[in-house]
C-alpha positions, 0 to 999 in steps of 0.5 A: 207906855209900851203901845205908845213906844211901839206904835208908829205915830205917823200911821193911822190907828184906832181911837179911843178918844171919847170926842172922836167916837161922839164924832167931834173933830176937835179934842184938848187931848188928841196927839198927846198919843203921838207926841209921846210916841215920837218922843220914844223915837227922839223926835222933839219937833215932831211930838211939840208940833203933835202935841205941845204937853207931850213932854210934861206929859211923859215927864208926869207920867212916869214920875206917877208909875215910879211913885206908884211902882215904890210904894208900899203895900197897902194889904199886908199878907198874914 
């Protein structure tokens, strides 16, 4: 999350989209990325036009990182 509020989604960058390494040109997933980064940034045309689930997304995110940041821990020390 903190690469994606840091980078410059308007910018080229480095993929790690396995279907763009494979040299396809189409992924479900790509501009998820970008439209969390224009998020951070309070573009919401920006980030519905880069990629429509990048809101849920972010929402679903951070719900998960909060979930997994309160939980108990699993290994007790003795």
């Amino acid at each position: 999350m903190v690469a994606l509020a840091v980078s410059d989604p308007a910018k080229p960058h480095f993929s790690l989209c396995p279907l763009k390494l494979m040299g396809f040109t189409w992924c479900p997933g790509c501009g998820l990325g970008h439209a969390i980064s224009y998020l951070f940034r309070g573009d919401l045309r920006s980030s519905f036009h880069a990629h429509w689930l990048g809101i849920p997304a972010l929402i679903i995110i951070f719900y998960r990182m909060l979930v997994l940041f309160w939980q108990k821990p699993i290994f007790k020390k003795t």
